[in-house]
N, C-alpha and C positions, 0 to 999 in steps of 0.2 A: 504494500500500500504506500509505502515511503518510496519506492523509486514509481509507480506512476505516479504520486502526487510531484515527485521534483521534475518529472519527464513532462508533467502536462497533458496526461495520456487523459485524465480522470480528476474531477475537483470532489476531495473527499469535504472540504472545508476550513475551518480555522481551525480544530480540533483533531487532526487526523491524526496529529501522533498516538491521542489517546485513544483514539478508533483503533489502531495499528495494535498499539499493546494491548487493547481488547481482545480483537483475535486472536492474539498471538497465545496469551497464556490462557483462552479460550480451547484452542485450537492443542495446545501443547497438555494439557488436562482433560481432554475429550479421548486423544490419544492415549495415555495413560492409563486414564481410567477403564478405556476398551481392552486394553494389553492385560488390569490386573482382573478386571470382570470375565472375559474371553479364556485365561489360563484358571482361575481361581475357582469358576463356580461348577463345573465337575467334582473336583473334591467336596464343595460343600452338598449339594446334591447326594454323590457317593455319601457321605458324613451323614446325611439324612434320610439314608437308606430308602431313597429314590435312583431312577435309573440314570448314570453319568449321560446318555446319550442322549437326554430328553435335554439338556444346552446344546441346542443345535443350532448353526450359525444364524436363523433369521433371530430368533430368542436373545441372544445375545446382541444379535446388531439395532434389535426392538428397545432392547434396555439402554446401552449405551446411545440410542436417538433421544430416545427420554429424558436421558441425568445429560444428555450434554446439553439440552436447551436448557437446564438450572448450571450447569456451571458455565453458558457463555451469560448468564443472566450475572448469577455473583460475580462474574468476572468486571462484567461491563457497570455494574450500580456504581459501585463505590468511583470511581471514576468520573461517568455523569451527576452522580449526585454534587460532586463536589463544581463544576462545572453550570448548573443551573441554580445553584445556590450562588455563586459569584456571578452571576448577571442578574438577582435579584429576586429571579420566581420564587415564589411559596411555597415552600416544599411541608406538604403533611403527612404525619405517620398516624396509620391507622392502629388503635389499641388493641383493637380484638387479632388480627392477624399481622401486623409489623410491616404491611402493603405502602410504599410512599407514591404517593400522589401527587405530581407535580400541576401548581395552577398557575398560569402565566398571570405574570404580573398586569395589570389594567393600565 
């Protein structure tokens, strides 16, 4: 993202580097986490005296689609949140579930 925004291929905007490292350790934790889900959940399965071969590759590639849109999400908040709090918008957290709600400012 950093060499089309310097190439002019693509305008990501005034914030791309943080877009950049969004993905990035998005992208590097989606990874990982399919590497420790994909080897690990046979043995737990096996350990739970289910059959190893019921994690079969759609199963695991269903789980890891799931946790990786929560982990490009925690990746990316703390990032924007810090970003639309410095131009002013009103950011609210909801009690019951910790949901922040960004309202533009008027």
């Amino acid at each position: 993202m950093i060499v089309w925004q310097s190439l002019h291929f693509y305008d990501y905007g005034a914030h791309f580097f943080r877009i950049a490292l969004a993905v990035g350790f998005a992208l590097i934790g989606v990874v990982l986490w399919g590497s420790v889900a994909g080897s690990m959940l046979p043995f737990l399965l096996r350990r739970c005296g289910l059959d190893p071969a019921a994690s079969s590759a759609p199963f695991v590639a269903t789980l890891v689609d799931v946790t990786g849109l929560l982990i490009w999400s925690l990746s990316a908040t703390p990032s924007f949140l810090k970003v639309m709090a410095s131009q002013g918008d009103m950011l609210v957290v909801c009690d019951g579930c910790g949901a922040v709600i960004c309202a533009a400012r008027a």
